[in-house]
N, C-alpha and C positions, 0 to 999 in steps of 0.2 A: 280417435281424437287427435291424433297426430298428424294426420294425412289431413284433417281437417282446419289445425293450427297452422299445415305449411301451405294449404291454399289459400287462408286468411292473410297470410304472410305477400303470399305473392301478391295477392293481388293489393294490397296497400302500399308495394311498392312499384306496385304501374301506376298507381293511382298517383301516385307521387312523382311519376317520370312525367307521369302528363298534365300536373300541376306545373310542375318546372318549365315545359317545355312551353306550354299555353302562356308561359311570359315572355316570351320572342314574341313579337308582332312582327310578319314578314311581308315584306312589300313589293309587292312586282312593276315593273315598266318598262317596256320595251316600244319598239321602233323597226318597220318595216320599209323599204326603199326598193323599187324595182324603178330605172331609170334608163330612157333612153338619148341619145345625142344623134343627133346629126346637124352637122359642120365643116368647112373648111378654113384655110391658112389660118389655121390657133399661132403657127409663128410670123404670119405676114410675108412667109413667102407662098412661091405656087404649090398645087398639093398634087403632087407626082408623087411614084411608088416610093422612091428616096426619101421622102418627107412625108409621107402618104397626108392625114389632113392638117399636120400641123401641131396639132395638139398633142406634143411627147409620144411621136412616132404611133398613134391612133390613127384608124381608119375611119374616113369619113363618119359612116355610122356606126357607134358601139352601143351595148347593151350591157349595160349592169345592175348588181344587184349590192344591198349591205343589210345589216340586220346588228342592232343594237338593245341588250337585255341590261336591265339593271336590278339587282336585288338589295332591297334594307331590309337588316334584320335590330331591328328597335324591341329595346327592353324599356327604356323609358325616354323621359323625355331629353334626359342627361346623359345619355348614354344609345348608340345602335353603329354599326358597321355599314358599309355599303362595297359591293364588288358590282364592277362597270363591265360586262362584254362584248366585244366590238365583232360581229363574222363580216368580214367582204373590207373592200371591195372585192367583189367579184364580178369581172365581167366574160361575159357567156362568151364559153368557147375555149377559154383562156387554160390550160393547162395549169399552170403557176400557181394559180392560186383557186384552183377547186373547179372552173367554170365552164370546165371540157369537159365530153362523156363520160360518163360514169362516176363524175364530182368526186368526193372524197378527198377534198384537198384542206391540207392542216393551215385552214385559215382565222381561228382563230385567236383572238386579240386581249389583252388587260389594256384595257383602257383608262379606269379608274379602279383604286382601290385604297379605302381609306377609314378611320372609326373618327364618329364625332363622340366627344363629352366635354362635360363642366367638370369645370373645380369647384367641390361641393361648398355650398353655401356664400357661393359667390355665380355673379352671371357671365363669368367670364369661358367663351366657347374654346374649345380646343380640335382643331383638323389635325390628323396625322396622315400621312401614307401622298401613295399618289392622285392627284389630282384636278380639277381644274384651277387655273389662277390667271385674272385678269385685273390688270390697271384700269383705271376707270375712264370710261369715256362715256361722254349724253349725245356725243354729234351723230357719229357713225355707229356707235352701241358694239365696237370692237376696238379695242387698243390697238394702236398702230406698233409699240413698243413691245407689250406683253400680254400673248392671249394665248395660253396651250396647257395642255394635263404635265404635269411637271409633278415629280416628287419633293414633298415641301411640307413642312408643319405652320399652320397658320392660326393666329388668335384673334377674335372679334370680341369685344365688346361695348355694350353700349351704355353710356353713363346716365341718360336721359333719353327722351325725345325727340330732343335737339342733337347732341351730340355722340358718335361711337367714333370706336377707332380699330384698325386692324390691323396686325401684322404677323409678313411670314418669313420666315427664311428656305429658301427652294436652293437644289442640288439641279441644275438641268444635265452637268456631267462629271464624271470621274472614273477614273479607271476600265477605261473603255478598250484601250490596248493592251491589257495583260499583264501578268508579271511576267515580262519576256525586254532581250534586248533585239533588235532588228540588225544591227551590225556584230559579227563574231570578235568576241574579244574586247567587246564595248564594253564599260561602264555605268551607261547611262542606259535607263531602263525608259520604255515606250510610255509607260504610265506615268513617271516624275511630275509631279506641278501639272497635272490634265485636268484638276477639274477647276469645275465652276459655280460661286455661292452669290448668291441674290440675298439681301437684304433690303426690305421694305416696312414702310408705316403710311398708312393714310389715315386720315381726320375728314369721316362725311358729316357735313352738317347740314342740320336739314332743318327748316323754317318756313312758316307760310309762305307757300308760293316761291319760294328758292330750295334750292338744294346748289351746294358747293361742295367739293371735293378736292382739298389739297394733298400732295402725294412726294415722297422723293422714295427713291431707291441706292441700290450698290451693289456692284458687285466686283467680288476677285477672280479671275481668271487667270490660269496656272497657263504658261509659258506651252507646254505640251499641248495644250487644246490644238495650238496651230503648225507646232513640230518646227518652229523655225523656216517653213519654208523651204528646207535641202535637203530634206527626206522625203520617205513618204509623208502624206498629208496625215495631221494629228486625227483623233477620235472623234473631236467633236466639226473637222473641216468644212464640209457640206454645207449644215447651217448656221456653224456661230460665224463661218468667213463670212456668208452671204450678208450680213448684217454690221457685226462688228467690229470689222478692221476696213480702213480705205479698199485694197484692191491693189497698194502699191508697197514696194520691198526697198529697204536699206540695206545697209552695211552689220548694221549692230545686230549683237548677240541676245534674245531675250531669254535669261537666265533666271529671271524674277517675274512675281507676278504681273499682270495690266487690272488695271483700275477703270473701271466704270460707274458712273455718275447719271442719274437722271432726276428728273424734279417737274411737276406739271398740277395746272389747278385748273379744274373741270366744274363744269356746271350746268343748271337751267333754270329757267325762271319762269314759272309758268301763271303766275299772278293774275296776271292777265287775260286768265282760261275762258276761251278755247286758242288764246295767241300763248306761241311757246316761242321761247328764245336759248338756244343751247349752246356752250361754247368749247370747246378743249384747247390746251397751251401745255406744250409738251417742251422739253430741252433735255438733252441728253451727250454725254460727251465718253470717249473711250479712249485710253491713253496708255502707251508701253512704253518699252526701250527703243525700238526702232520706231525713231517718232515719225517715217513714214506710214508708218500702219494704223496712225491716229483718227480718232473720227469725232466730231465733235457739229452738232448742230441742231436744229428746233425744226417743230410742223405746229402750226395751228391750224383750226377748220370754225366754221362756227356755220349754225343752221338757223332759219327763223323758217316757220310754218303756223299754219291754224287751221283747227279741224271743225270741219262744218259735217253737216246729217251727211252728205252725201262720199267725205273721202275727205285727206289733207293735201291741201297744194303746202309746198315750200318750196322755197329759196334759200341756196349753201355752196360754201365755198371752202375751197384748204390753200395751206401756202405751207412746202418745205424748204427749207434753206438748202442749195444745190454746191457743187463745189467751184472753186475759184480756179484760176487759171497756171496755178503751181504745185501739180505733183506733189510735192518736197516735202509739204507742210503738212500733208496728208489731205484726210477729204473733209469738206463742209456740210455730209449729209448728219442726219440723227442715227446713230447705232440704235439698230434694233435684234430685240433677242429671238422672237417669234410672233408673227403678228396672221394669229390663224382662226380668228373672228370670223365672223358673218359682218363684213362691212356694208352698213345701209345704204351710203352711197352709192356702191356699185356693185351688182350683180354676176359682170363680165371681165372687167377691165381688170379689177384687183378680186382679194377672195370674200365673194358675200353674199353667195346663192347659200338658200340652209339646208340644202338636202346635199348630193351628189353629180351636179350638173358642172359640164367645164367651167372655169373660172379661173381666176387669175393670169388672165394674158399678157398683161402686163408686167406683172408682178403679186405680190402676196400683201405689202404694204405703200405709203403713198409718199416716202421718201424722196426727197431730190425733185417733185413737181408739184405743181400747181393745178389749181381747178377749179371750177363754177361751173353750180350743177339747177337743174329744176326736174322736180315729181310732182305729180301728184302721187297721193297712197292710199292705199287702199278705197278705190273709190269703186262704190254697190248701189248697182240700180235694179238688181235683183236678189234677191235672200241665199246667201249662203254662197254667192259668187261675187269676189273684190279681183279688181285692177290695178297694179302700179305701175305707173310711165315714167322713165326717166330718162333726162341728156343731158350729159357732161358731155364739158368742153376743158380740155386739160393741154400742159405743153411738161418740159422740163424746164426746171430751175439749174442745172450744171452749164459753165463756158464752153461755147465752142470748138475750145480754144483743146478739151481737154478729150475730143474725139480721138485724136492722133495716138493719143496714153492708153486707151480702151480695147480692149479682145477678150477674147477667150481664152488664150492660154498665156500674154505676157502683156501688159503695156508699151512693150516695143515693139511688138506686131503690127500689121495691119489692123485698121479699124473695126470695130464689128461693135455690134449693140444687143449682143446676145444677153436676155434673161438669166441666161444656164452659166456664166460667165463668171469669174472669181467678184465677189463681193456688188454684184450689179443686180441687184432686187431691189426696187423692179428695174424694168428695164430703162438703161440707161439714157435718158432725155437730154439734150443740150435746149438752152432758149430759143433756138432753132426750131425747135421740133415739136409738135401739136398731134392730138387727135381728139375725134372723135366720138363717143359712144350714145347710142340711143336701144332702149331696154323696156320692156315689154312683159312684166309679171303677173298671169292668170292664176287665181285658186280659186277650188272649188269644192265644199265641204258638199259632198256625195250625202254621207251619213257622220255622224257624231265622232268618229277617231278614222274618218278615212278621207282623205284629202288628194285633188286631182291635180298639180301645178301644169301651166303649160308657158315657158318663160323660150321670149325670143330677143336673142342681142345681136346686136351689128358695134366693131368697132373701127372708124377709117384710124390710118396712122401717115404722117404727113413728115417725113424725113429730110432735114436739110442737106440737100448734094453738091455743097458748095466745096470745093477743095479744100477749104480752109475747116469742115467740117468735116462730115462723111465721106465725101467723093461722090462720080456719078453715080456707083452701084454701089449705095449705103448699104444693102442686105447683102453682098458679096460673102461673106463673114458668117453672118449670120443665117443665112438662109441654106447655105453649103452651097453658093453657086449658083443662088436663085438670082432671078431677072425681074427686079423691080420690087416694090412693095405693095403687096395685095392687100386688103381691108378684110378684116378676119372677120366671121359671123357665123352662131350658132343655134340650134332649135332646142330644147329638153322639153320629155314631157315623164313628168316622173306620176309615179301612184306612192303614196303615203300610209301604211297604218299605223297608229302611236294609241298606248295604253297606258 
């Protein structure tokens, strides 16, 4: 009887573990990428063994791979976790990160990781942890301001049909140097005033045939992010410089934080259906003690298109406000925090291929230039295979005048127009200087989650060598001693599986 009371026993309490557990609902999705390139001058110089093709000391043709898993584990509808895993890139061969013989390389990633729930008995959504957050935009369907996995708690809710609202506040850095001093016998420790807080609220509203999205932001930025310039570079140097400070240095001490400001109202109008009209208006300003490091300026873009059976032709255009002709006052582009979207407009030129293919040759966002562009999109004259063609035709909005300030390692140097260059993403434009881009997106849905892209871009790049600009050998600088400006163009053709 006893032996019999303690397997009755047992077994109501598996029976009970698997009650419990059958209320997780676990949700898988994942993502497969095997992707090849072939290309050369990704920098616009020639592609010798020095430079090999351009594209961040890459050889002509690389071969990579990536692999993206996501798991939710949902309890209800108010409540489930999610963890994001990101393996690769990896590209074959490569020791570094896995892609040499005998693989086994620690290339695994947190990409995202975050719990959503409500506040009981109200509709009001709660995000914690790390993960994505994007400003809104209907032009290019990527922020040019703010597009990346950041850790941030963010709140939605929606009051009606018409109207929600959201907001988060995000950490993109803090304490990234240690608790250590760099100099013996210092005071000042490397982490002091390093990090960095975003505060935002948007208001979408949405109405027949409109949707409008007004937006501001802020942020503080602790002094340390950028180390003052006479040390080593702060924690966050790489990419808060590439965006948020001009490029140019003073006298003064920053000992306090810097203040940023942004504000933009977004929308589309689609009333009209199948005529769509979309527009974005961004302004952003960033400001410290050495008010050379200031940066204060707008992009607008706006798109019209109309979709017919067979594909969308449109017509669109951007304008960022470039710098003026005095150093001093800092720069006249829009600071930007991360802008690491899938830009619609362009697949080569900035970053807006959605798999793993070269991109961004430019630059990452559309700051400091100008441009008018024409697609058509997606357009199928057979089942299950779409084409998008597009040509932009873009220049810089920066003076002429402010070539001679420009390098890579000082604004007293020689000229250059490197990308890779302190606070010059994208790459530095004066009104002088034009290109090209023409774009070429094949897909092809094989079977139901497996997808063929086959995307070809060319971009020319048209350099002012006037003295009073560039000089004669505008890529001197930049090319490391290259001869002339080459027209960069690439092939990808990637394989897709997504679950």
């Amino acid at each position: 009887m006893k032996k019999l009371m303690t397997l009755a026993l047992a077994a109501a309490m598996m029976l009970g573990a698997a009650t419990g557990a059958s209320a997780i609902d676990f949700k898988a999705k994942g993502q497969w990428i095997m992707s090849f390139d072939y290309g050369m001058h990704g920098n616009f110089s020639e592609s010798k063994a020095k430079n090999n093709s351009g594209f961040k000391n890459e050889d002509e043709f690389e071969a990579r791979q990536r692999v993206r898993l996501q798991l939710d584990a949902v309890a209800s509808e108010a409540l489930s976790g999610t963890v994001f895993f990101e393996i690769g890139d990896q590209v074959w061969g490569d020791n570094d990160n896995g892609g040499a013989l005998g693989a086994d390389g620690k290339v695994v990633e947190l990409k995202r990781a975050y719990i959503d729930w409500m506040v009981p008995q109200t509709d009001l959504k709660v995000r914690m942890g790390i993960q994505g957050i994007a400003l809104p935009s209907f032009t290019t369907n990527a922020s040019q301001i703010m597009d990346d996995d950041v850790a941030a708690i963010s709140l939605n809710y929606q009051f009606n049909e018409n109207v929600g609202l959201t907001a988060f506040w995000a950490r993109p850095y803090n304490d990234n140097a240690g608790y250590k001093s760099s100099d013996a016998g210092s005071t000042k420790w490397d982490n002091y005033m390093d990090n960095m807080d975003m505060f935002a609220v948007l208001l979408p509203l949405t109405f027949d045939g409109v949707k409008v999205t007004p937006w501001v932001m802020y942020a503080a930025m602790g002094p340390g992010m950028f180390d003052n310039f006479e040390k080593a570079p702060g924690n966050a140097w790489g990419r808060a410089s590439a965006g948020m400070i001009s490029g140019f240095k003073g006298t003064d001490w920053n000992d306090s934080y810097g203040n940023a400001f942004w504000a933009g109202v977004t929308g589309e109008v689609t009333y009209w259906d199948p005529f769509r009209i979309a527009w974005d208006v961004n302004y952003g300003s960033a400001s410290y003690e050495d008010q050379k490091m200031n940066r204060e300026g707008w992009l607008a873009s706006l798109l019209l298109e109309y979709k017919l059976d067979w594909g969308t032709p449109g017509l669109y255009g951007w304008y960022g406000s470039g710098d003026d002709s005095n150093p001093k006052n800092g720069s006249e582009r829009m600071p930007v925090v991360s802008a690491n979207g899938n830009n619609g407009f362009s697949n080569f030129a900035f970053n807006g291929n959605p798999y793993i293919a070269r991109e961004g040759v430019l630059g990452t966002n559309m700051t400091g230039t100008w441009g008018i562009g024409a697609r058509l999109k997606d357009v199928s004259f057979v089942e299950d295979l779409k084409h998008t063609l597009r040509v932009n035709f873009m220049g810089g909005t920066n003076a002429p005048k402010m070539a001679k300030y420009v390098s890579h390692n000082s604004f007293k140097d020689s000229a250059s127009v490197t990308q890779y260059g302190t606070s010059y993403d994208p790459m530095y434009l004066t009104t002088d200087d034009y290109a090209l881009e023409i774009g070429l997106t094949n897909t092809y849905k094989m079977y139901d989650n497996f997808t063929v892209m086959l995307d070809a871009s060319y971009l020319a790049l048209w350099l002012d060598d006037s003295r009073s600009t560039w000089g004669k050998n505008p890529m001197a600088n930049f090319a490391k001693g290259g001869d002339g400006v080459y027209d960069a163009w690439n092939v990808n053709l990637s394989f897709v599986y997504s679950f």
